[in-house]
Backbone as numpy.savetxt, mean C-alpha at the origin, in Angstrom:
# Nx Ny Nz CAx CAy CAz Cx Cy Cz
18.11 7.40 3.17 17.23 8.52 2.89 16.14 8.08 1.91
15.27 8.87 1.94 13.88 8.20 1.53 13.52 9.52 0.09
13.58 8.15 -1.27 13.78 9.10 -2.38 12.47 8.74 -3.01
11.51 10.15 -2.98 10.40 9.94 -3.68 10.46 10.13 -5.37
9.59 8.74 -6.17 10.15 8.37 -7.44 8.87 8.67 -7.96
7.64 8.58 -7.44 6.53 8.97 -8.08 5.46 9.33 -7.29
4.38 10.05 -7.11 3.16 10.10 -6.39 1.58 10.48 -7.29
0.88 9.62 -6.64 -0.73 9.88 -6.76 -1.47 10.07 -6.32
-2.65 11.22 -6.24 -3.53 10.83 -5.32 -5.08 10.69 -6.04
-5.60 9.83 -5.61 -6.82 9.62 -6.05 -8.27 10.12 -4.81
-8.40 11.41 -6.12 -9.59 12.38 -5.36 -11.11 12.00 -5.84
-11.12 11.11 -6.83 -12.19 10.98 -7.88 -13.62 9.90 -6.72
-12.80 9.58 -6.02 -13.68 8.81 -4.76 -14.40 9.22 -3.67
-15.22 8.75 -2.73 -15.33 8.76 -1.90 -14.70 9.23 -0.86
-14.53 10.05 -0.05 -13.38 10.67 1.03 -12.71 8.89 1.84
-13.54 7.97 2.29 -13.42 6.79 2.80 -12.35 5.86 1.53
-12.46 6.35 0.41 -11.45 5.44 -0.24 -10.67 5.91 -1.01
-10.23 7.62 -1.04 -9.29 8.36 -1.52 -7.90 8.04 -0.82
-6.84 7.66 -1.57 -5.40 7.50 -1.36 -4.76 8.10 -1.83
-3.52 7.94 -1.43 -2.12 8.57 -1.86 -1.33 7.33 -2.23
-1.09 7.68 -3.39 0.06 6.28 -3.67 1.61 6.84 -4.07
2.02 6.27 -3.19 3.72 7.01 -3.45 4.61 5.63 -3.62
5.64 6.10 -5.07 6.59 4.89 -5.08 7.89 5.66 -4.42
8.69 4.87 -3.81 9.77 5.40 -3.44 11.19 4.35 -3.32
12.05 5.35 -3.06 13.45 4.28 -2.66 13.84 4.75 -1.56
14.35 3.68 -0.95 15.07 3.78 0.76 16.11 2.66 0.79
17.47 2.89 0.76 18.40 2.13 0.93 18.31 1.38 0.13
18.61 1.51 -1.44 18.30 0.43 -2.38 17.47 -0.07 -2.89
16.02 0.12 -1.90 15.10 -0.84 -1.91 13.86 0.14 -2.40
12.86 -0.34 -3.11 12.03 0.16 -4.08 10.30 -0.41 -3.26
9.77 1.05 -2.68 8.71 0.18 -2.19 7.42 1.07 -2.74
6.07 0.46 -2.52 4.81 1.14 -2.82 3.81 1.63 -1.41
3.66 2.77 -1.23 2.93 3.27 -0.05 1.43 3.28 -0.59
0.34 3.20 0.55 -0.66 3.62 0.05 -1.07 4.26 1.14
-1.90 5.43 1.57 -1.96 6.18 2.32 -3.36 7.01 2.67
-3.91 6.60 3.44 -5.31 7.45 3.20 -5.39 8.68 3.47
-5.98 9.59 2.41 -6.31 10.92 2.50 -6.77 11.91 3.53
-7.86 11.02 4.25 -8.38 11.42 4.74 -8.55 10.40 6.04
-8.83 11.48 7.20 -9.42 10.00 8.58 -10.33 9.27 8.39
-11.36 9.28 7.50 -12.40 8.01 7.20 -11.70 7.09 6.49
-10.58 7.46 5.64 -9.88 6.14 4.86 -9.02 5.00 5.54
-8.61 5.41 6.93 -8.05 4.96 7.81 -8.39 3.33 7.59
-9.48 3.23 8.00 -10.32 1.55 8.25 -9.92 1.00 6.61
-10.07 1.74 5.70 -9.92 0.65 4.40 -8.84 0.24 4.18
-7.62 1.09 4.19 -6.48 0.63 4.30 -5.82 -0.12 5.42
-6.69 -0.25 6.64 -6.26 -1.12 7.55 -6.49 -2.42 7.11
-7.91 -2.49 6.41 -8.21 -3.96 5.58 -7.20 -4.38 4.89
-6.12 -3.64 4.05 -5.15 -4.15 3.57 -4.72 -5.46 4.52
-4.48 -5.69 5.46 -3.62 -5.88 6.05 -4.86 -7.54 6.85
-5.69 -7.54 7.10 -6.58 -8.48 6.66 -6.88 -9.09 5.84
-6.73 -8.34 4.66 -6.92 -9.33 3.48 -5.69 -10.13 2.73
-4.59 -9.62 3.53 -3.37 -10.60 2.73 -3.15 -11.10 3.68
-3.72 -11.41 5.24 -3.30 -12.82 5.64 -4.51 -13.38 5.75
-5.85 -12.89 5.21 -6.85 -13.89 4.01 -6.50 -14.90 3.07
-6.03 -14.10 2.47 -5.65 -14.79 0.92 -4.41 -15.50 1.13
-3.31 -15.34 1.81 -2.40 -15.57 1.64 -3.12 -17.45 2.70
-3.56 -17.52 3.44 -4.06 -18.81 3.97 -5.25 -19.52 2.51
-6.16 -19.35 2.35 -6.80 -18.83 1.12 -5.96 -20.02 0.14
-5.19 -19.51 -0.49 -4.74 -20.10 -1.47 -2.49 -19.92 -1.14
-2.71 -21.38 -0.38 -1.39 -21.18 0.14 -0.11 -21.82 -1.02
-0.79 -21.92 -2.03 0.21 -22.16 -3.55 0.56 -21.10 -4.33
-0.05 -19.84 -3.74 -0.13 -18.60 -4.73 0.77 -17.77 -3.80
1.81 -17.33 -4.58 2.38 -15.85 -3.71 1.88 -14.62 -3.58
1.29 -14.42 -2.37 0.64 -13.27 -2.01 2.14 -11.99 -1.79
1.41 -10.69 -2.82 2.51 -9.63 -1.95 2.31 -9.46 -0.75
3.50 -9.37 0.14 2.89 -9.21 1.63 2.89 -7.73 1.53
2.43 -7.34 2.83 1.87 -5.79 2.74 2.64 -5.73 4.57
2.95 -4.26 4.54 3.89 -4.22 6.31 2.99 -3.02 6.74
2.74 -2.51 7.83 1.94 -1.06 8.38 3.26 -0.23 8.32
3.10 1.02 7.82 3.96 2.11 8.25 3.17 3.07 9.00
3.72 4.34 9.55 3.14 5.31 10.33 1.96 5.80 9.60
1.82 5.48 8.49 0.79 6.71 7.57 -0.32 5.51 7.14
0.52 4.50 6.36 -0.76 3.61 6.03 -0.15 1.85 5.54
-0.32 1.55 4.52 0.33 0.35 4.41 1.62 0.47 2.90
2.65 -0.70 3.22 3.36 -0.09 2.63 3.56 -2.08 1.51
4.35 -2.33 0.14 3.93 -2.90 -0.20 5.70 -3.21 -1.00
6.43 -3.91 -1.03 7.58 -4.10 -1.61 7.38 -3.78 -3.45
8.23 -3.12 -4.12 8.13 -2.26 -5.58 8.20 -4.13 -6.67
7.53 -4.38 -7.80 7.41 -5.31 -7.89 7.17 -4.46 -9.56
8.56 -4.67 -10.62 9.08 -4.15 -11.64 8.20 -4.97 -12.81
7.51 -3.94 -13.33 6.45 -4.78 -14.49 7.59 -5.26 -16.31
6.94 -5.90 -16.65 7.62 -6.59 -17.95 7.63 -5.53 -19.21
């Protein structure tokens, strides 16, 4: 079951780059959604997903977070700050 731990949405933008950022848990596991607001945000958050197998070729000594598509938008493994 899918346990929502925090949410954001950022309205302060452009309709094209307003998101939803939701942290959540699902089976243990701790992940980061990002989600566009709106149908023009669609395309930017699809770039997600271009730009980390950019970078991740780019600079193949550096660990890129990988990023996966979910139904809504891209989703990003939870990565616990110090």
């Amino acid at each position: 079951m899918k346990k929502t731990l925090f949410c954001k949405y950022n309205t302060s933008r452009s309709r094209e780059l307003q998101t939803k950022t939701v942290i959540y848990e699902e089976n243990s596991q701790r992940y980061v959604e990002k989600i566009p607001m709106y149908t023009e945000g669609k395309e930017n958050v699809d770039k997600l997903f271009s730009n980390y197998e950019l970078i991740k070729d780019l600079y193949p000594n550096v660990q890129v977070l990988p990023v996966e598509k979910t139904n809504d938008g891209a989703r990003y493994p939870y990565v616990a700050g110090k």
